[in-house]
N, C-alpha and C positions, 0 to 999 in steps of 0.2 A: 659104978659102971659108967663108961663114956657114952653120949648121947650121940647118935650117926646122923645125919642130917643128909639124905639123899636129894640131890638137886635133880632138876628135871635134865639138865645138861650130861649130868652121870648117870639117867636112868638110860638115856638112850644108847648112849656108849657104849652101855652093860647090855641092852637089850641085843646090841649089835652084834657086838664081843660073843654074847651066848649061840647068836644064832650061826655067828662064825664057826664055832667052838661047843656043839651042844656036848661033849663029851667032857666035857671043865664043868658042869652044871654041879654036882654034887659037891666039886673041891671049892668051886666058888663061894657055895652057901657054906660049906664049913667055916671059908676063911672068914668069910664076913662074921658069922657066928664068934667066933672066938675073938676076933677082934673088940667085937661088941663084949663079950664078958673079960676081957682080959690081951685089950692092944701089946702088952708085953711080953706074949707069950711067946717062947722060942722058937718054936714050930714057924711063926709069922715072916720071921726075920725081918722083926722092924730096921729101919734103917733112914736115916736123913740123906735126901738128894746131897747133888752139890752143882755147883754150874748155874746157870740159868734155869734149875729148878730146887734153888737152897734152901725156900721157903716150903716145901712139900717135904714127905715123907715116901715111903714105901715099904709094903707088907708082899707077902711073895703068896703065890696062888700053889703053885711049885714050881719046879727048876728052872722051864723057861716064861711064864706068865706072872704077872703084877698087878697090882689098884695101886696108884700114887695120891695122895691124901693129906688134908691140910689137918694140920691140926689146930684146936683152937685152945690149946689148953689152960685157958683162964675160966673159958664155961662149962672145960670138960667135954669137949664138941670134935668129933670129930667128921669131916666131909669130905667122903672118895672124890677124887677127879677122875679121874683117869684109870683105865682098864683093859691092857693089853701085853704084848709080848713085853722082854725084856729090853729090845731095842726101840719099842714104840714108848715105853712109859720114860726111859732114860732119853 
């Protein structure tokens, strides 16, 4: 299982995002959840940026909502950036 490493910079984003958004609150905790036991899982739709953000990832919350997310995969580490619509996280 990958290790999450929430920063203080992504708690607030997320604090934000929720307060925006309290009706994402149950999908949110799923996505994290399964990310945490299993980042490849389909439902996530992992996916590498590209652009100006080639070094990031993204997992999908649902249709219109995302976490963008570095991965560290030498130590198994994964750290959300970013958590919002699909036009804010791209």
């Amino acid at each position: 299982m990958p290790n999450i490493i929430y920063t203080d910079s992504y708690n607030k984003k997320a604090a934000a995002f929720l307060k925006k958004h309290p009706d994402l609150i149950n999908q949110y905790e799923k996505t994290l959840r399964l990310m945490e036991l299993n980042p490849g899982h389909p439902s996530l739709k992992l996916h590498k940026l590209k652009g100006k953000h080639s070094d990031l990832y993204a997992v999908s919350i649902n249709y219109n909502y995302r976490i963008s997310l570095l991965f560290l995969l030498q130590d198994d580490t994964i750290v959300p950036v970013y958590v919002g619509s699909h036009d804010e996280v791209y």
